[in-house]
C-alpha positions in Angstrom: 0.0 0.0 0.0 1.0 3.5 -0.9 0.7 6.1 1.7 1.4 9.9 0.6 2.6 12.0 4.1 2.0 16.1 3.7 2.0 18.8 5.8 2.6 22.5 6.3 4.9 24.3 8.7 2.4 23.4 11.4 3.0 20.0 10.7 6.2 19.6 9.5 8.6 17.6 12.3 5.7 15.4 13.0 5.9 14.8 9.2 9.5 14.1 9.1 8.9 11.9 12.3 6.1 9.6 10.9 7.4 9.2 7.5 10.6 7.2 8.3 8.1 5.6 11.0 5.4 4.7 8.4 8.4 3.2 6.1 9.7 0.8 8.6 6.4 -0.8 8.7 6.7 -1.7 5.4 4.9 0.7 4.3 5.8 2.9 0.8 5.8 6.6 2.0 5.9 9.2 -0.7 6.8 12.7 0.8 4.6 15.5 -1.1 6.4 17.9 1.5 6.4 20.5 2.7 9.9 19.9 1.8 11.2 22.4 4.6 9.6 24.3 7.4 8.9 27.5 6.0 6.4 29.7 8.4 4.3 31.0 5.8 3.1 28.5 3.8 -0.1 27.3 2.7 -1.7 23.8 3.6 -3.7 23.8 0.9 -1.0 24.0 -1.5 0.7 20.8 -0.1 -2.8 19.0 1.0 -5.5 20.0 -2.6 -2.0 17.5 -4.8 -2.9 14.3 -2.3 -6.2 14.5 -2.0 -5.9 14.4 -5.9 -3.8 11.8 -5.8 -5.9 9.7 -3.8 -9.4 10.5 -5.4 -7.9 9.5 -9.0 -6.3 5.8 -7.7 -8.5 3.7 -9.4 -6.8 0.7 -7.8 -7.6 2.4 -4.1 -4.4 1.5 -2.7 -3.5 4.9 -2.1 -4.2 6.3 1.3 -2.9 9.6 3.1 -2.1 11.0 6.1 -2.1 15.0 6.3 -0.6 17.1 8.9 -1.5 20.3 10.1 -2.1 22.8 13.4 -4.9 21.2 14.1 -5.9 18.8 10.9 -9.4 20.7 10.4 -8.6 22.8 7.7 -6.4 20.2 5.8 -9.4 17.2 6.3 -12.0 20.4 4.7 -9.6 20.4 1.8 -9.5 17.1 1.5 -13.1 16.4 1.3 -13.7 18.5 -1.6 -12.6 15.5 -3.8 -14.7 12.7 -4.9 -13.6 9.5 -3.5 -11.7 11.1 -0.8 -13.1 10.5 3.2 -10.8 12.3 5.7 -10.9 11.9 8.8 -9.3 14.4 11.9 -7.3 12.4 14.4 -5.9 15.4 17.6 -6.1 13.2 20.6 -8.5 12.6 23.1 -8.9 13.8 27.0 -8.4 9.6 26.5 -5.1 7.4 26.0 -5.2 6.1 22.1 -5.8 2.9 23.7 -9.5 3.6 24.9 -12.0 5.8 22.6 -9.8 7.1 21.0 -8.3 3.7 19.3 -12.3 2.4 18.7 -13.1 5.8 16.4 -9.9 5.2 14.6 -11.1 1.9 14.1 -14.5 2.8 13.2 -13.5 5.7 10.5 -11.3 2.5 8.4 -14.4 0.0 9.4 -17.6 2.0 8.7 -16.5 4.7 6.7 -13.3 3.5 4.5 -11.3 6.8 5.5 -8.3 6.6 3.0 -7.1 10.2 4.3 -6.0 10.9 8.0 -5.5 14.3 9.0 -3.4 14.7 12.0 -3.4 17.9 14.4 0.3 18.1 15.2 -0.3 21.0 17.8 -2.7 18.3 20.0 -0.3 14.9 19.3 2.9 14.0 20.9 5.1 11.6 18.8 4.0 8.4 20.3 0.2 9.7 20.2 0.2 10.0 16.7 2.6 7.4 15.9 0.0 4.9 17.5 -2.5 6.6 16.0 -1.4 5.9 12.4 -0.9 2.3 12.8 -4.2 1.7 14.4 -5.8 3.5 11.3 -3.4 1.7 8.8 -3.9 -1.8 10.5 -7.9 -1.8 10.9 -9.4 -2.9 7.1 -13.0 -1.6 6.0 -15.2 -4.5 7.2 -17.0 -4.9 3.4 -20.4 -4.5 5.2 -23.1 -4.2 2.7 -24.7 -1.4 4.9 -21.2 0.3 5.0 -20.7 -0.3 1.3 -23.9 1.2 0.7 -23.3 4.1 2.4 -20.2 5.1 1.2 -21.6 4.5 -2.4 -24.4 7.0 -1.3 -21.6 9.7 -0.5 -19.9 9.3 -3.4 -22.6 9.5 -5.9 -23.5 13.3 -3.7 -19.5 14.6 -4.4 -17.6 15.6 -7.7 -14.4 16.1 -8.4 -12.6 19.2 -7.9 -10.5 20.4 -10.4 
């Protein structure tokens, strides 16, 4: 499986962290940057190219994990393209091993998420690190009701250009 890792300056040592994490699971990372931290950049520059990428695999082995402040804005970017359910992962008042770990689970096994937008300002390394291997481990389940559904939200969603 494919995972693409962005971010913006909010996001960008968590970035650099996860990636070489995400790769030594076996994993192939492609880095669509930011390619350093620069202050002023826009996530939407770096996060609008993956989402893209993701919405146009045919073979859906692409998923994504998108790092910002707090992952909102990156996820609302994200959703503007067809085929593309993010979801916004920036902790819980519980450990990762309580709630937190059953609505990861339940965004890969209800909702195929193929997008994971992390809130770097929220996560510490091992948070999010946990996290992302919860949500890349977990499979859709293949429900009928699930499948259903997501065929529903696709067929209400274009493709932005």
């Amino acid at each position: 499986m494919r995972i693409i890792i962005a971010c913006d300056h909010a996001g960008f040592e968590l970035k650099e962290h996860l990636k070489n994490i995400v790769s030594s699971w076996g994993y192939e990372v492609i880095d669509r940057g930011a390619p350093t931290h620069e202050s002023q950049d826009d996530y939407p520059d770096y996060v609008a190219p993956v989402a893209r990428a993701v919405s146009e695999d045919d073979s859906r082995q692409t998923r994504a994990i998108i790092i910002g402040g707090s992952g909102q804005g990156e996820a609302i970017v994200a959703n503007r393209f067809a085929r593309v359910r993010a979801v916004v992962y920036a902790g819980e008042p519980c450990s990762v091993q309580t709630n937190a770990s059953t609505m990861l689970m339940l965004t890969r096994e209800h909702n195929d998420a193929n997008v994971l937008s992390l809130g770097a300002r929220f996560l510490d390394t091992q948070t999010a690190e946990e996290a992302v291997k919860i949500w890349l481990e977990t499979p859709f389940s293949n429900d009928e009701r699930h499948i259903r559904r997501i065929q529903k939200i696709e067929s209400t969603t274009s493709n932005t250009s």
